[in-house]
C-alpha positions as CSV (number, residue, x, y, z in Angstrom):
1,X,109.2,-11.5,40.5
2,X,111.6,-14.3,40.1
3,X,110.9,-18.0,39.0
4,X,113.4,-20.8,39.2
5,X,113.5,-23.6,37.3
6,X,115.3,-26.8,38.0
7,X,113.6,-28.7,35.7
8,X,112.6,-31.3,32.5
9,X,111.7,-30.5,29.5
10,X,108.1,-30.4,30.0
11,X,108.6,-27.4,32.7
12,X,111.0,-26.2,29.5
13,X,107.9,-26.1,27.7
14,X,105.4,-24.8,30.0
15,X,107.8,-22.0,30.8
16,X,108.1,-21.0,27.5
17,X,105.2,-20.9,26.6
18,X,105.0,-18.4,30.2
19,X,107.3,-16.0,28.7
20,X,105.7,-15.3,25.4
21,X,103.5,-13.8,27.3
22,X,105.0,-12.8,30.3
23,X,104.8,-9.2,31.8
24,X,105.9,-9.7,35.1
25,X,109.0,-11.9,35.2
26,X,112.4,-10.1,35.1
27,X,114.7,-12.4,36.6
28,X,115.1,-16.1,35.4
29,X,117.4,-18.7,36.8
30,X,117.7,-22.4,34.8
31,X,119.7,-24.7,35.8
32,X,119.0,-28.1,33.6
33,X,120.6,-30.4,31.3
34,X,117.5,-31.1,29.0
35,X,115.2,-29.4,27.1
36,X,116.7,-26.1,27.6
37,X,116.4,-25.7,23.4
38,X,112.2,-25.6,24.4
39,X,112.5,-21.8,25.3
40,X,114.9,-21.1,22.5
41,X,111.9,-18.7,20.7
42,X,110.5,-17.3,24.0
43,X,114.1,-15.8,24.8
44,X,115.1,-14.3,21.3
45,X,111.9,-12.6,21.3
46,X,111.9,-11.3,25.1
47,X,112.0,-8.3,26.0
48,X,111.3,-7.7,29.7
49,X,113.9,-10.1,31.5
50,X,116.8,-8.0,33.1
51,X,118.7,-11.1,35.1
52,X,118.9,-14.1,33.0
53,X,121.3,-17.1,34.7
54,X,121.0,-20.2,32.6
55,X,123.7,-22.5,34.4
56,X,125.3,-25.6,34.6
57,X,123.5,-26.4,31.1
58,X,123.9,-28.4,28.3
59,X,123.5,-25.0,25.6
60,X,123.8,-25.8,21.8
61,X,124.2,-23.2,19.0
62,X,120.5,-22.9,18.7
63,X,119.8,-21.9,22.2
64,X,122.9,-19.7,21.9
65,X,121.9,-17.9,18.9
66,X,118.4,-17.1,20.8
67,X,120.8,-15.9,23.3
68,X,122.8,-13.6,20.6
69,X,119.7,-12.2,19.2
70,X,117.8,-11.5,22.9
71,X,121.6,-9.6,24.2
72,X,121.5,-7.7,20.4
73,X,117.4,-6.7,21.2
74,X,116.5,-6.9,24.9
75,X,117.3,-3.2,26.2
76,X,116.2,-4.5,29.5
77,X,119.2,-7.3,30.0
78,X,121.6,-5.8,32.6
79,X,122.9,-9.4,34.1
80,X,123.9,-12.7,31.9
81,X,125.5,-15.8,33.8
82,X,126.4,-18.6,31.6
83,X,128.3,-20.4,33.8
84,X,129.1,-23.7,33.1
85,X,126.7,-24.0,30.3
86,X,129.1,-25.8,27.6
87,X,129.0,-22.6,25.1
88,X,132.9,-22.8,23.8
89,X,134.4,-21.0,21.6
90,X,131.4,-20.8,19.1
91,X,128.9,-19.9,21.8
92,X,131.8,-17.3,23.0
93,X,131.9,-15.8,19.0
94,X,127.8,-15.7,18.8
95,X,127.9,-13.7,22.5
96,X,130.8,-11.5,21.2
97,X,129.2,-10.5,18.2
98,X,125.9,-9.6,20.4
99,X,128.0,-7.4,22.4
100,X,129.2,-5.1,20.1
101,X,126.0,-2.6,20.2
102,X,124.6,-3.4,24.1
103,X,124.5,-0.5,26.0
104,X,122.5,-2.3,29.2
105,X,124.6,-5.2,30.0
106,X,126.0,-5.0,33.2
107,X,127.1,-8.4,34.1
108,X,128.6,-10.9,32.6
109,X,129.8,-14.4,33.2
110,X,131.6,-17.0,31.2
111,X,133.0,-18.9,33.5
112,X,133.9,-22.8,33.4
113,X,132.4,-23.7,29.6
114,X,135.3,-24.8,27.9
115,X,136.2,-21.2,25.9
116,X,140.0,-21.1,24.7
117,X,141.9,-18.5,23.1
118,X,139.6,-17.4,20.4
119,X,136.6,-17.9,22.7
120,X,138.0,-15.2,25.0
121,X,139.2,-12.9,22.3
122,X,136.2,-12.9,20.6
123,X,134.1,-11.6,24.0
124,X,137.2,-8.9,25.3
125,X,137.5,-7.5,21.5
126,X,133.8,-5.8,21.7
127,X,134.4,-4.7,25.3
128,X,136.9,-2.4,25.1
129,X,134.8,0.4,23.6
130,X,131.7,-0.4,25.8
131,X,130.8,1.8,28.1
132,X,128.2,-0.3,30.5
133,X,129.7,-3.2,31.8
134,X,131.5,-3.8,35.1
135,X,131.7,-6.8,35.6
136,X,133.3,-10.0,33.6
137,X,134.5,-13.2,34.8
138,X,135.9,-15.2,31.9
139,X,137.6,-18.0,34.7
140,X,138.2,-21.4,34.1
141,X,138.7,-20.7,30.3
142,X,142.1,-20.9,29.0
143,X,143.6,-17.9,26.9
144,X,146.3,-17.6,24.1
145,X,149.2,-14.6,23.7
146,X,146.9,-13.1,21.4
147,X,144.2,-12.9,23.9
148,X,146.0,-11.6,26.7
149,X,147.3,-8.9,24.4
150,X,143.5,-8.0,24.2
151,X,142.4,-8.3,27.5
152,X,145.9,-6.1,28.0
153,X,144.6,-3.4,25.6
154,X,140.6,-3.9,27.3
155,X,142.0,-2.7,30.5
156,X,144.3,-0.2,29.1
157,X,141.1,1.6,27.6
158,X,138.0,0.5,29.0
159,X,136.9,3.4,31.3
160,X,133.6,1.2,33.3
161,X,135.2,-2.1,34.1
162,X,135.0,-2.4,38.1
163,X,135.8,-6.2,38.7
164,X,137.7,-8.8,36.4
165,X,137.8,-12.4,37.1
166,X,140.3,-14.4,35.3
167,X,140.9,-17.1,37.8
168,X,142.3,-20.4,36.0
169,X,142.8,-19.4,32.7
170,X,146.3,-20.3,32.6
171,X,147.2,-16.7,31.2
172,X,150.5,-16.7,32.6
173,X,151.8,-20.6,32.2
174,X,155.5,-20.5,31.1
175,X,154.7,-17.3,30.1
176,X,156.4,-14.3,32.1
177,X,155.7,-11.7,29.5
178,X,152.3,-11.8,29.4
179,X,152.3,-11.0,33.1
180,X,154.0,-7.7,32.6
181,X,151.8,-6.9,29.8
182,X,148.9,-7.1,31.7
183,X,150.3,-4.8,34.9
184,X,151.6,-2.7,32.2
185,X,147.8,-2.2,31.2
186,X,146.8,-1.6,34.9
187,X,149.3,1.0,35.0
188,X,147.1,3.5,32.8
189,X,143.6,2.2,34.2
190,X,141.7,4.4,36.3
191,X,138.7,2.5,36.8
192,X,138.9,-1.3,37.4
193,X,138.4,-1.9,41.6
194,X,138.6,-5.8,41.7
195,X,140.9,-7.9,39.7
196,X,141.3,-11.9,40.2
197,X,144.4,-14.0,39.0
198,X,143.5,-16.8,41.5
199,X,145.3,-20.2,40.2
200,X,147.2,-19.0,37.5
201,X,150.9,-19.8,38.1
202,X,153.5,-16.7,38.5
203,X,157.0,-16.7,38.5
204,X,159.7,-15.4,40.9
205,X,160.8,-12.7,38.0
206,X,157.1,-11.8,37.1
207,X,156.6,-10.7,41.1
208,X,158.2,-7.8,40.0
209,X,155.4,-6.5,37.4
210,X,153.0,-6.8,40.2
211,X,154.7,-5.1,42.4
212,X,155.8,-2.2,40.5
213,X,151.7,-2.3,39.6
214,X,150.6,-2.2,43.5
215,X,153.0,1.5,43.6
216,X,151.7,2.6,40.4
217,X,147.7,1.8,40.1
218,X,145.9,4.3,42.2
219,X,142.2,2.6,41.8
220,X,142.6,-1.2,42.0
221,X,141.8,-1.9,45.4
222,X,141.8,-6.7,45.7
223,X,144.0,-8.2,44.1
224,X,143.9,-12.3,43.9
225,X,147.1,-13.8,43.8
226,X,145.8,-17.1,45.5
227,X,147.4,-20.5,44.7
228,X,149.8,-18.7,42.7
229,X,153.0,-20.1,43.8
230,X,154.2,-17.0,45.4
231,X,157.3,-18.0,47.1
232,X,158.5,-16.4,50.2
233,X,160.5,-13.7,48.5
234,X,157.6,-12.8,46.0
235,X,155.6,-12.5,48.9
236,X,157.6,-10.4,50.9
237,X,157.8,-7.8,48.1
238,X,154.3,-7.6,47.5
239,X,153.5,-7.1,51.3
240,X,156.1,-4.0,51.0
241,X,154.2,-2.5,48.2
242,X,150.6,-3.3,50.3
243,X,151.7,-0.4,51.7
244,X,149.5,2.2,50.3
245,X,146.1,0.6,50.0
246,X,145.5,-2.7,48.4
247,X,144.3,-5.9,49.9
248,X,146.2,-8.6,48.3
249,X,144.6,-12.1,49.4
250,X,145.7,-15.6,48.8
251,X,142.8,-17.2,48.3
252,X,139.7,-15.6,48.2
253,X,138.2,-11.8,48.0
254,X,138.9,-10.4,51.1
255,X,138.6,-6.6,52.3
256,X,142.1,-5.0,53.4
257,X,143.8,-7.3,55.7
């Protein structure tokens, strides 16, 4: 059973008081931008919700730390969408520090709620030794060298990552090497499918890194490269390399073209 709430803070209210108690819902979609602190208690002592989307909300640190503490105890949690929800780097830390010990996760998103380097960092750091989630979209952040050099090292030893999106995060802005670092990473992975770098701006000389990737990666199968400034030559190289079995698109996920 699912219940969505698009509500004030009275149906805040009401619906907390719903999942004290509750012992039927397992999915739970919020989007609101008041009065989501009301179920602040009824989510750090949950235990039966296994989709939990609170989006396009106005979250402060003590609905995240609810958040933190349902993530560290919920053993039912398998999908968590934050998107847009104004956590930043703080809310990114509390998450991240959750993560460390989940073994149900799944899912998660991040996306669009003003995280920066240390946000990032603090989320990819505790990923790299977990062994249930596939799927993280961190897009629309923005990420330092320090935190590409850890989402570098996540993919290089994560073995259940399946789909990465990193649209928008500016992780290769004047900033070739960090391009090569992260195909260098892809190199040894054996496991990611689905890898986004839509919007994020790539050189002429950093084609080359994704091309020698697309002849050396044997399991990514899309690759973003949308609204990435490809110029005609770039372009043309990574066609040549499409050769084996990749479906690079240029602005979307697409199957094999």
């Amino acid at each position: 059973y699912q219940r969505r709430v698009h509500g004030l803070p009275l149906a805040m209210i009401n619906l907390a008081r719903a999942l004290k108690t509750n012992s039927v819902i397992d999915r739970l979609s919020i989007s609101c931008k008041k009065g989501i602190e009301k179920i602040n208690d009824a989510l750090a002592t949950n235990r039966r919700l296994a989709k939990l989307a609170l989006k396009n909300t106005w979250m402060e640190e003590g609905t995240i730390h609810a958040l933190k503490k349902m993530v560290k105890l919920n053993k039912r949690l398998m999908t968590l969408n934050l998107e847009k929800s104004n956590i930043a780097d703080r809310g990114a830390e509390l998450i991240g520090e959750a993560l460390y010990n989940n073994k149900t996760l799944r899912v998660l998103n991040v996306s669009r709620n003003n995280i920066y380097g240390d946000g990032i960092e603090s989320i990819v750091i505790p990923l790299q030794k977990n062994k249930t989630l596939v799927s993280l979209n961190i897009s629309h952040n923005q990420v330092k060298d320090k935190t590409t050099q850890a989402i570098a090292e996540l993919l290089e030893v994560n073995k259940t990552l399946a789909i990465l999106d990193c649209t928008r995060i500016k992780i290769f802005n004047s900033n070739e090497g960090r391009l090569k670092l992260i195909c260098e990473s892809l190199k040894k992975n054996t496991t990611l499918k689905q890898l986004s770098l839509n919007k994020n701006y790539v050189t002429e000389n950093s084609v080359m890194s994704v091309a020698s990737l697309l002849m050396d990666n044997n399991s990514l199968t899309r690759l973003d490269l949308g609204s990435c400034n490809l110029q005609i030559k770039g372009l043309s190289l990574i066609h040549i390399c499409r050769c084996r079995r990749y479906a690079v698109c240029r602005s979307r996920w697409s199957p094999h073209h």
